[in-house]
C-alpha positions as CSV (number, residue, x, y, z in Angstrom):
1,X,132.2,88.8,217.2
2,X,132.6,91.4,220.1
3,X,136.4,90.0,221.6
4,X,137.6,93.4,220.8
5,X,136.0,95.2,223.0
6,X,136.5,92.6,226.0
7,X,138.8,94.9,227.0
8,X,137.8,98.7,227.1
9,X,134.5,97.0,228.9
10,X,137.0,95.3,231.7
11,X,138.0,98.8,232.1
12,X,134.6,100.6,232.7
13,X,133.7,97.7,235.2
14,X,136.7,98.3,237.5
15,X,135.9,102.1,237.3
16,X,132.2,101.4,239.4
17,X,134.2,99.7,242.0
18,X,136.8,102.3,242.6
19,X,135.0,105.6,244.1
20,X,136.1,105.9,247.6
21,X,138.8,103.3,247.4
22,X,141.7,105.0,246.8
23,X,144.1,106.5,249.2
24,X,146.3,109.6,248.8
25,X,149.6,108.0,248.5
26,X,147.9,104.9,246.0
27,X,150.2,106.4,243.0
28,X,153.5,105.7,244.7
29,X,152.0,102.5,246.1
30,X,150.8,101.4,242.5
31,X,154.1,102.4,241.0
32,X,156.1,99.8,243.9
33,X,154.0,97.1,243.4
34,X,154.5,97.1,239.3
35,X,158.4,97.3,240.2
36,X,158.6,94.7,242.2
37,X,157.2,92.3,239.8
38,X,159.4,89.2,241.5
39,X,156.7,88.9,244.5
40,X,152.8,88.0,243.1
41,X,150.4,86.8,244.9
42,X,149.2,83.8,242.9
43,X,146.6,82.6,246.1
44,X,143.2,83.4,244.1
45,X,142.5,80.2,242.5
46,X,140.3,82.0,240.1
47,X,143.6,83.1,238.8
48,X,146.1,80.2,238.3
49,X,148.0,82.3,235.3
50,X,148.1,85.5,237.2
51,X,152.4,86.2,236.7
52,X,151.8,86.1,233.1
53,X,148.0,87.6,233.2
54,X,149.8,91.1,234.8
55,X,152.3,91.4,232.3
56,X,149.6,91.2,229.6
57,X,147.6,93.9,231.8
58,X,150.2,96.3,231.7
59,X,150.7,96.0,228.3
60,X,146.9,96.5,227.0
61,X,146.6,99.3,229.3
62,X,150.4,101.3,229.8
63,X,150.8,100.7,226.0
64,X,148.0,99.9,223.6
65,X,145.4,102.3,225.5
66,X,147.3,104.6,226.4
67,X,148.7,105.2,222.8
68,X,146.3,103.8,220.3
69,X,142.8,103.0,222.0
70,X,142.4,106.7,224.2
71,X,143.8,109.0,221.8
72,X,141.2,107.5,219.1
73,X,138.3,107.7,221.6
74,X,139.0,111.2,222.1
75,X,138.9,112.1,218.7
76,X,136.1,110.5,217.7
77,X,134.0,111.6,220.9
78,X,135.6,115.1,220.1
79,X,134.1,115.1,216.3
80,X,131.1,112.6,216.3
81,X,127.8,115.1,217.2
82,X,126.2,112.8,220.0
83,X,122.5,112.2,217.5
84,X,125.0,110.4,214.9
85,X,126.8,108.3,218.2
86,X,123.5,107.5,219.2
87,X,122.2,106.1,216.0
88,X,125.7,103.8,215.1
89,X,125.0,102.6,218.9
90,X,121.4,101.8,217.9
91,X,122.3,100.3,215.3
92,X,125.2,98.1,216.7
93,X,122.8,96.6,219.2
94,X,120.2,95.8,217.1
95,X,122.5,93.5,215.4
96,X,122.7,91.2,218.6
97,X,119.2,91.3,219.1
98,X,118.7,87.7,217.0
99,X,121.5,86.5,219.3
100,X,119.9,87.8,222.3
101,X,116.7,85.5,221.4
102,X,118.5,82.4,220.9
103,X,120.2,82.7,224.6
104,X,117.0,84.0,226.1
105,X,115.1,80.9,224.9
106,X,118.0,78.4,225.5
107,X,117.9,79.1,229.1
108,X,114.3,79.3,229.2
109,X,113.0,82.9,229.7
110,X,111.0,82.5,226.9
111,X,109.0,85.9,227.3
112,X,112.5,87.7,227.3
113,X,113.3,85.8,224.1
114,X,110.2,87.0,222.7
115,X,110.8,90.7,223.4
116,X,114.3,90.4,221.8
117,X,112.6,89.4,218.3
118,X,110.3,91.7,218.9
119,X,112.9,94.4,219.2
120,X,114.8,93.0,215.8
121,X,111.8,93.4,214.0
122,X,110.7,96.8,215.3
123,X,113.7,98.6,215.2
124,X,115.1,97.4,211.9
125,X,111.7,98.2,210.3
126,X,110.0,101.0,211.9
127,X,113.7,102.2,213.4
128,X,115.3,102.4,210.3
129,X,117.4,99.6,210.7
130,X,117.7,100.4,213.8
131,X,118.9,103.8,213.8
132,X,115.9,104.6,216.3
133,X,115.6,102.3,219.2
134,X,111.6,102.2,218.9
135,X,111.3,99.1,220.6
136,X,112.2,100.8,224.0
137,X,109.8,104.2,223.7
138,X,106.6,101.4,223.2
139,X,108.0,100.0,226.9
140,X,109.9,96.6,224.8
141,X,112.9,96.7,226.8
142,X,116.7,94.8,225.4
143,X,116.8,92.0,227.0
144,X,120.9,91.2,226.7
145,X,122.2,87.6,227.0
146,X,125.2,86.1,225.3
147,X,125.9,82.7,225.1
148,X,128.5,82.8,227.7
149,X,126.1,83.7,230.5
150,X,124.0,80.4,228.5
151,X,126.8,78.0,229.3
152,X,127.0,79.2,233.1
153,X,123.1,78.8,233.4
154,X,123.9,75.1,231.9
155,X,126.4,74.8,234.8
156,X,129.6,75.1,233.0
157,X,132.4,76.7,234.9
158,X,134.8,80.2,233.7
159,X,137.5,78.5,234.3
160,X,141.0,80.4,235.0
161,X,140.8,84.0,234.4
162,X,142.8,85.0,230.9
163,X,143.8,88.4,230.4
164,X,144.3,88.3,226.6
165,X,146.6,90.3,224.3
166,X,144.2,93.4,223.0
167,X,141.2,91.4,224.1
168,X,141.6,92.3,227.9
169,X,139.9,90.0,230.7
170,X,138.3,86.9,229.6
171,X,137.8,83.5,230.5
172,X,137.5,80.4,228.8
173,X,133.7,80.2,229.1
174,X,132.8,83.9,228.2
175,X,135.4,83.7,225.0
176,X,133.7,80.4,224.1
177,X,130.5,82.2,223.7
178,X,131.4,85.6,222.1
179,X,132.7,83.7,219.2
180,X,129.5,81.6,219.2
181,X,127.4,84.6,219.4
182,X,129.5,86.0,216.5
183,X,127.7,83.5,214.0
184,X,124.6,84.6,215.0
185,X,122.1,85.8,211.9
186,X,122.7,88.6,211.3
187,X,126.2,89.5,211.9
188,X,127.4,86.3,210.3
189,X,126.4,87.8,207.6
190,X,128.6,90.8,207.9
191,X,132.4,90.8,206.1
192,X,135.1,93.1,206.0
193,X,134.8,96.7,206.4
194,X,131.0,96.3,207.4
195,X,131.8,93.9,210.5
196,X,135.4,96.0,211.0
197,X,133.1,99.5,211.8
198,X,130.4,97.3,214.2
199,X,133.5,96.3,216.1
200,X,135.0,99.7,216.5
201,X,131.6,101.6,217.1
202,X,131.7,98.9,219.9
203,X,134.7,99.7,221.6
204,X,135.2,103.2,220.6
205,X,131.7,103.8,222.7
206,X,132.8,101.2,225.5
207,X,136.2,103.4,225.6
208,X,134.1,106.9,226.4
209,X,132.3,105.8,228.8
210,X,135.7,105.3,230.8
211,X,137.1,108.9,230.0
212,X,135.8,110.6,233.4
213,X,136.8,107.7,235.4
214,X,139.9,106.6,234.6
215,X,141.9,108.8,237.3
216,X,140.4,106.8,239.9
217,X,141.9,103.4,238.1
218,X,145.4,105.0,237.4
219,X,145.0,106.1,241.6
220,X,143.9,102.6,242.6
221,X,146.9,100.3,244.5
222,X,146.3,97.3,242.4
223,X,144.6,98.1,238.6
224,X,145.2,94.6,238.0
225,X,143.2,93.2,240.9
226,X,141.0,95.5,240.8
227,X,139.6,94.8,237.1
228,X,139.7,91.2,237.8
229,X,137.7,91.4,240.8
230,X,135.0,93.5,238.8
231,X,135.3,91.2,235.8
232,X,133.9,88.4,238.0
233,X,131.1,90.4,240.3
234,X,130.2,91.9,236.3
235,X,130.0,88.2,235.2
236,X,128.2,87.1,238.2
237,X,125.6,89.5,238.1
238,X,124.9,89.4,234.7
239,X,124.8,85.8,234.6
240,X,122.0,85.5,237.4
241,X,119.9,88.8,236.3
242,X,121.0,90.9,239.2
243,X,120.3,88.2,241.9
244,X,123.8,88.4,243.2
245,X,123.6,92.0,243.8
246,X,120.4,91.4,245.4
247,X,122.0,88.4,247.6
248,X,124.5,90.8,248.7
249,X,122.5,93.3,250.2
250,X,120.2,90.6,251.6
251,X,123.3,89.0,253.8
252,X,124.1,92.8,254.9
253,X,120.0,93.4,256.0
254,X,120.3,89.7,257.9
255,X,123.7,90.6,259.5
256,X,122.5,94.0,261.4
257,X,119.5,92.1,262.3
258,X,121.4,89.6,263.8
259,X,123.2,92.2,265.4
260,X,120.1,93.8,266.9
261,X,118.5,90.8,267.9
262,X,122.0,89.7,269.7
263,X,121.6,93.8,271.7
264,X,118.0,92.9,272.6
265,X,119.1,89.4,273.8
266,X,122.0,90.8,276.3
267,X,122.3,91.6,279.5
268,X,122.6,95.6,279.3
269,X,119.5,95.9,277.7
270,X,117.6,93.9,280.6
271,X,119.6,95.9,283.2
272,X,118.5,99.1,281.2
273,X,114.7,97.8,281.5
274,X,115.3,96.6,285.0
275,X,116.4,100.3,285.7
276,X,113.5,101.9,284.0
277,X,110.9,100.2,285.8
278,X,112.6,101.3,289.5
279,X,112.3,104.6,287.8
280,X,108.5,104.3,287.2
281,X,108.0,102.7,290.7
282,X,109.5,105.6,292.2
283,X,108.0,108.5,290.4
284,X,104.6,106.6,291.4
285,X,105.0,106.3,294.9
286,X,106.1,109.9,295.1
287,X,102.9,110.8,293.9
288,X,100.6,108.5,295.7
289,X,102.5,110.1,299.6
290,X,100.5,112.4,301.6
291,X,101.3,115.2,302.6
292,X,102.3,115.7,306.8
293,X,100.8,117.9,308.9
294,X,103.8,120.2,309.3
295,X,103.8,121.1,305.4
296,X,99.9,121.7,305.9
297,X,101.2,124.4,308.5
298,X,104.2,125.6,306.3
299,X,101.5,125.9,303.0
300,X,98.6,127.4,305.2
301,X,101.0,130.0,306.4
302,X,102.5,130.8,302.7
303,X,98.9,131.6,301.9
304,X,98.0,134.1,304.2
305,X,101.1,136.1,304.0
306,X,100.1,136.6,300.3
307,X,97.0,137.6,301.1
308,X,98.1,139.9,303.7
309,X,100.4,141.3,300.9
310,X,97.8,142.2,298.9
């Protein structure tokens, strides 16, 4: 079951949505808000338990990363050569790969289901158990789906958001389905130190990813609100296949369309045509005026003179 790395994974997702967000006086900001714990705002009802879901926060990340969870990525990043991370990462997926199936074919995408067997089979023969991720150099793609994201395409809600003790951010729903997942073939199968070092691999890796990013999260005015908001646009997206994402930028293309259509609808842009058109009557009848006989006289005379010149 992957609860244990709930929480280094909350962390990396709040990293994306950081860049260019934070200001240059966010670290005295950030360091106000925590003190003045007595005022929350508790308005987001996606967040009914938010008062006790900060305290939590601050203690997974001010105490247990900071002086258990970092200090162990760094070492391990620090000795592991990155062929031998690699391969435990291989390997670690290709556990989840049954699990992956089922979900695929319980909601139906029964071609992505397909690859995902595939995947098992080819990497944990050909792969070495899945040392080598095979699957992906002959174009099979992973195909990720927990049971979680199953629920959701079965309608079920999150529910409130839980920010658990070690776990990180959760939610009723998603923590439903890890521990589902968890008796999957074959990591059911999988007992004490075996199951102990998938785990770890898993959030030791998760952890790293986070290393280069993690100023901008210790800069950013609310940590808290800031993981939570990315736990649910992660959750979303995942849960429809990127279609959120692509709704997003779809409302942004229709809204400056709308805008343009509203400039070619108003009344500067007629008086702007109405203008232009004056402007191409005039330079017309400029053209078309002939030429009185004075300015003949005044030309004819120009001429000789220059001929007289030379």
């Amino acid at each position: 079951m992957d609860l244990s790395k709930s929480l280094a994974t909350g962390l990396i997702i709040a990293a994306g949505f950081l860049g260019g967000c934070a200001t240059n006086d966010a670290q005295s900001q950030s360091q106000e808000a925590k003190s003045n714990t007595a005022v929350v705002d508790t308005s987001d009802p996606r967040d009914p338990l938010e008062p006790v879901n900060r305290e939590i926060w601050d203690f997974n990340w001010d105490v247990l990363d900071a002086y258990i969870l970092r200090p162990i990525t760094v070492t391990y990043v620090t000795v592991m050569p990155q062929p031998a991370r690699t391969g435990l990462v291989n390997i670690t997926d290709n556990l989840q790969e049954p699990a992956n199936f089922l979900n695929n074919m319980f909601q139906g995408k029964v071609d992505d289901g397909l690859d995902s067997l595939a995947r098992f089979l080819i990497n944990t023969t050909v792969g070495l158990v899945g040392t080598f991720d095979v699957a992906s150099k002959i174009g099979i793609e992973r195909k990720r789906e927990q049971f979680g994201e199953t629920l959701a395409v079965w309608g079920l809600d999150t529910g409130p958001f839980l920010m658990l003790p070690f776990l990180g951010p959760s939610d009723p729903r998603s923590f439903t389905g890890d521990y589902v997942d968890g008796f999957a073939f074959p990591m059911s199968l999988l007992e004490g130190s075996v199951n102990l070092a998938r785990i770890g691999i898993s959030v030791l890796e998760t952890r790293a990813q986070l290393l280069d990013q993690e100023a901008q999260l210790e800069q950013s005015v609310d940590d808290y609100a800031f993981v939570k908001n990315a736990y649910f646009e992660n959750l979303e997206f995942r849960v429809t296949d990127g279609k959120s994402g692509d709704k997003a930028i779809d409302d942004e293309q229709l809204d400056d369309f709308a805008d343009f259509e509203a400039m070619l609808e108003g009344n500067d842009f007629d008086s702007y045509e109405e203008a232009s058109e004056e402007a191409v009557e005039e330079s017309t009848e400029k053209e078309d005026t002939p030429v009185n006989d004075t300015e003949k006289t005044k030309l004819k005379e120009k001429e000789s003179k220059s001929k007289d010149d030379k």
